[in-house]
N, C-alpha and C positions, 0 to 999 in steps of 0.2 A: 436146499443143500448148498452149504458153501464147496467154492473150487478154488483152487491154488492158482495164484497169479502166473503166468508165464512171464521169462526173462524178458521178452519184449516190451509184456504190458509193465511190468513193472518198470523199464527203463523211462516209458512215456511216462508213468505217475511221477517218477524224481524230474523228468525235464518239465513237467508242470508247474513242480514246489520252485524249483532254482527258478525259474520266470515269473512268478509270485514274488518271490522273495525281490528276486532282480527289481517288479515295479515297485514293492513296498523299499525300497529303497533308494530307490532313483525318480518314483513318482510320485509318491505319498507325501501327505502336508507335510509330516514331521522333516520330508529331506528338501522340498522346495520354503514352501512359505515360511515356515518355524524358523528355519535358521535362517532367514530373509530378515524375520520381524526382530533379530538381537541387535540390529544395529538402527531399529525406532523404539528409542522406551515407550512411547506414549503408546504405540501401535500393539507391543507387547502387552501393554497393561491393560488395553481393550478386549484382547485376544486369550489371555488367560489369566484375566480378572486381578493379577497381581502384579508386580514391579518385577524386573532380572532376579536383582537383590534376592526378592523374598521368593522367587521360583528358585534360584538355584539351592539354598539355604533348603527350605521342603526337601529337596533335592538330594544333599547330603544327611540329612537327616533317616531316609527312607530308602535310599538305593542298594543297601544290602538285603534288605529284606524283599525285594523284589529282581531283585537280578537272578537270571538264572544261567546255567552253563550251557555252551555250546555244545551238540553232539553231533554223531555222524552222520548223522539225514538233512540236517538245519542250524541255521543260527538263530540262535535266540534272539530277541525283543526287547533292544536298549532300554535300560530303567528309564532314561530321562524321555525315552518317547513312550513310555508305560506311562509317566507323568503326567505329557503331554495330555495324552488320550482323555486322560481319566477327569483333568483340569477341563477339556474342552465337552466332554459329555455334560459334566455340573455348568457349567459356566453359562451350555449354549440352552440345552435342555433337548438335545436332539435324539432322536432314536440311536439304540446301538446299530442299525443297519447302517444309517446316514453317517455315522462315525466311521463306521466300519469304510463305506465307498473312498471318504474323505483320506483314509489313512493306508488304504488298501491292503486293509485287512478282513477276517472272516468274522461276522454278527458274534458267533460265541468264542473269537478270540475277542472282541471289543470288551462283552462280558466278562469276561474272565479277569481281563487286565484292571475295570473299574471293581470290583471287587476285590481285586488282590489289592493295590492299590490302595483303595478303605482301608480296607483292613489292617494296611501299615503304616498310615497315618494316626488311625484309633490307637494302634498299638504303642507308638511314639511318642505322638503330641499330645495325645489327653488329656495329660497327669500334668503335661507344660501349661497348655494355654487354658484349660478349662480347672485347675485344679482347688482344692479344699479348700475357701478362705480359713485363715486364723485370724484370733481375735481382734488384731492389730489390723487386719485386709478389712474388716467389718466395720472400724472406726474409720478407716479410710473412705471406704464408698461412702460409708454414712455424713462425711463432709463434705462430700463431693455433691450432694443430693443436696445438702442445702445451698452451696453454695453455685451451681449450677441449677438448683430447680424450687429451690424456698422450701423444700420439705423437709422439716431436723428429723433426725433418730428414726431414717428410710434408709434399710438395707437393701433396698430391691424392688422393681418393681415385676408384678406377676402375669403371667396370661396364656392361652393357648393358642395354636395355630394346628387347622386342619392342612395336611400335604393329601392333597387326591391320588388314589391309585390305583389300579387296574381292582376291578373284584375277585378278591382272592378266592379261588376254588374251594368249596364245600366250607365255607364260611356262614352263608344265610346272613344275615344283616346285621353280624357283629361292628361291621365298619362300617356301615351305613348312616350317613350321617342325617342333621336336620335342615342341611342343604343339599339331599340326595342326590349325591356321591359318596360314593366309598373312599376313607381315607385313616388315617394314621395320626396320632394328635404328638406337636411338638409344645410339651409344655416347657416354658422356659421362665427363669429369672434373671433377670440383667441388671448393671448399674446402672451408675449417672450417666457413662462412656458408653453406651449404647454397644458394651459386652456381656458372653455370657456367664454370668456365675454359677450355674446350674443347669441343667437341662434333664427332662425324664422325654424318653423319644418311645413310642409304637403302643402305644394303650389306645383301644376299639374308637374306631370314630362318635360312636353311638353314647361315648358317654363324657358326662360333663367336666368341664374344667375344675370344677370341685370335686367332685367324686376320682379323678383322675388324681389330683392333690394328696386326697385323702390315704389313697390306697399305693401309692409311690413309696420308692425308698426313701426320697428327698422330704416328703409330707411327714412321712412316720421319723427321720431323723426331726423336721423340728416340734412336731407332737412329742418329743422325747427329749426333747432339747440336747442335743447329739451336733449341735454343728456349730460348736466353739462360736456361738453369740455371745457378746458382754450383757451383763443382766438388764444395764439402764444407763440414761446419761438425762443430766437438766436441761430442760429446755430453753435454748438463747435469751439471753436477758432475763431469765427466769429464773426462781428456787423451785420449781414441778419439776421432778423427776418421774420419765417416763420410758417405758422398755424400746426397746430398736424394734420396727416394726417393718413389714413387708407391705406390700401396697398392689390390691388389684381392683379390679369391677366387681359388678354387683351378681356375678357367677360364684363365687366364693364367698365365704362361709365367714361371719366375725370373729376375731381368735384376739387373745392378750396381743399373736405375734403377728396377725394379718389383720390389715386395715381394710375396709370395703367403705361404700359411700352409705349413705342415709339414704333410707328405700323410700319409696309413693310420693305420697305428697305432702312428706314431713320437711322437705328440703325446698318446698315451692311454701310453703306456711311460715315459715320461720327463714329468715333472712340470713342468719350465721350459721345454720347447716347448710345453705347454698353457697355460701363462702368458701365453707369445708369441703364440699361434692367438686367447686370451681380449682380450687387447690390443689385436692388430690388426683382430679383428672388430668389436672396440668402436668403433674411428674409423673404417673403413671404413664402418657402416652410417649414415655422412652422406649419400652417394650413394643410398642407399637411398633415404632419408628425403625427400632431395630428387625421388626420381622418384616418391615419393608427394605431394608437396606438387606437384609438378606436375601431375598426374593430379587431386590433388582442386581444384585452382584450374580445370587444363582439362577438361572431359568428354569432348573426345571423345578421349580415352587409355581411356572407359567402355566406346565401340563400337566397332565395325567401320570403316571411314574410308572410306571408298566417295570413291575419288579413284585416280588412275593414281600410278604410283611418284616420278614427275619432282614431280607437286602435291601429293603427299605429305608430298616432303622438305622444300616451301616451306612447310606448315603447324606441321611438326612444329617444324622452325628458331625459325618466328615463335613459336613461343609456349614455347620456350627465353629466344630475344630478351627477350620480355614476362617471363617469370618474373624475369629479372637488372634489367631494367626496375623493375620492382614491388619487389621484395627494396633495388632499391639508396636508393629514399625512406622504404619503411619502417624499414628496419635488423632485419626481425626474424630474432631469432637462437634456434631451437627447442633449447637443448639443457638445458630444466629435468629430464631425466630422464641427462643426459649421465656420471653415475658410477652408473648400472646396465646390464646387460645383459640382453637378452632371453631367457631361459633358454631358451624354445623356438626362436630364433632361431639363438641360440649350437649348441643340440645338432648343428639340421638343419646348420649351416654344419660342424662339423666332425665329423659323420659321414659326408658329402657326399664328402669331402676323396679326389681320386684322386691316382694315383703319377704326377708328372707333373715335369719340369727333368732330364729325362737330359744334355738337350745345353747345362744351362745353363752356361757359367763357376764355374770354381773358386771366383773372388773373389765371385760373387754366393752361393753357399754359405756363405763365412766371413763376409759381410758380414752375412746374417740373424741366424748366430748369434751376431756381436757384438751385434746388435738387443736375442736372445735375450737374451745375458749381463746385459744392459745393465736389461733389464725387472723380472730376477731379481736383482739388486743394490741395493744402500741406495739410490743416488742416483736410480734409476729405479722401485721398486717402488711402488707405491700404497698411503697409509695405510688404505684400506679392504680389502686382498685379504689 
């Protein structure tokens, strides 16, 4: 049975809150350290993964949608240290409790904040930093691909990436993956600029980058050719005209519009499909690289995500968002190692290599080995190989 607070107790629950409040504002990072770190850039940009600049700009972007009104019991929770919070939980990858001590605040105020927060970044920046290439965005990356990575008439390169996460309740081993952990697959497509042009976030750990592909909005738009690709362009120094193609491993499935490598030991037998397999993993490993610069900008890609699948996919998103965010004022472009290849990278990729496109199209066959041709001939070969 509940019982009615007397005036006593309830004057001690408000001198509780006002002494709470008092430390979260007089002892909390956000009122020491935070405003300590605006007068070291360097210090800030360690501290929440981005520049002044481009925190406060976030900043203005998002602060209506998360500011809330004062009322008579409390004052509400500055947007820019709602920011804060939410920047320092991605960034560091620490429990909401450990945020919570740090900011002193309550575990499900921490929550709360990082999800409202998402959720006004998603709402916001989406459509800015991740938005629809047109046909013109598509000839663009596709110059940037050769001329940063030797591969002509690549729109993209493709792959997944498992986020581990706590085992969601009465799931059974939908997210169970083949590195047994439970996790959430971030499939992504990126350019030559190691940004995203795509992204499909929260399909079962349990199942494959292809099959993930297949069954996506982003898969069935270019099964339907729905996403404003140009039909085809020649190939340098060339009269072959050949369609713009996508680029991943040997996880995915041969298509007119996605390139994979030459499976078994078709490519150890013949010397210009190892040239081609040498090639295409060479620009391919952009996506890579990017899901490592993501992972060391965000930590928590370090742990476990202890979050339900639905607030999973909001965080994962968000700090997609933020990566194209961040990449789009800096301009940095990582490719001072970009005419060598990983030798141990290269082996495991094509020893890896399974027998896989029984059901592909004819034309997606001939179209590789024009690739092929094309790689192993004067106008495509590389002065170094």
């Amino acid at each position: 049975m509940f019982r009615h607070l007397s005036m006593p107790e309830l004057a001690m629950i408000a001198v509780l809150i006002d002494e709470d409040e008092e430390q979260q504002d007089t002892e909390g990072e956000f009122a020491t350290l935070c405003r300590q770190l605006e007068d070291h850039e360097d210090k800030f940009f360690k501290y929440f993964r981005m520049s002044r600049y481009q925190f406060n700009v976030l900043y203005q972007k998002i602060k209506d949608d998360i500011t809330k009104q004062n009322t008579h019991f409390r004052e509400s929770i500055p947007a820019k240290e709602k920011l804060a919070v939410c920047l320092r939980f991605l960034g560091t990858g620490d429990s909401y409790q450990t945020i919570a001590f740090s900011f002193r605040s309550g575990h499900s105020t921490v929550q709360g904040i990082v999800l409202e927060v998402c959720d006004a970044i998603i709402s916001k920046m989406k459509n800015e930093c991740i938005p629809c290439p047109k046909k013109e965005d598509w000839v663009q990356i596709s110059n940037e691909f050769w001329d940063l990575w030797n591969f002509p008439n690549c729109i993209g390169a493709l792959d997944g990436k498992h986020v581990t996460i706590e085992a969601p309740p009465n799931s059974g081993t939908l997210f169970f993956n083949y590195k047994k952990t439970f996790s959430i697959v971030l499939l992504g497509l990126v350019d030559a600029q190691y940004k995203f042009i795509a992204v499909d976030i929260g399909a079962y750990g349990k199942n494959s980058d292809g099959g993930i592909l297949s069954t996506s909005n982003f898969g069935k738009a270019l099964e339907k050719n729905k996403f404003n690709i140009p039909n085809g362009r020649v190939l340098p120094g060339t009269d072959i005209e050949l369609p713009y193609v996508i680029i991943g491993d040997e996880a995915f499935p041969l298509k007119n519009y996605l390139l994979r490598p030459y499976p078994g030991r078709q490519s150890y037998d013949d010397e210009t499909k190892k040239n081609f397999n040498e090639r295409l993993s060479r620009a391919r490993k952009v996506v890579e690289d990017t899901f490592g610069q993501l992972t060391a900008k965000f930590r928590i890609y370090c742990r476990r995500l202890k979050a339900l699948p639905n607030n999973a996919d909001k965080i994962v998103m968000t700090t997609c968002i933020l990566h194209n965010f961040i990449k789009k004022d800096t301009g940095e472009i990582y490719s001072s190692n970009r005419n060598e290849i990983s030798e141990s990278t290269l082996s495991t990729n094509l020893h890896s290599l399974t027998k896989q496109g029984g059901c592909a199209q004819k034309q997606s066959f001939e179209n590789r080995d024009k690739f092929k041709d094309f790689f192993n001939s004067s106008a495509g070969k590389l002065p170094w190989t």
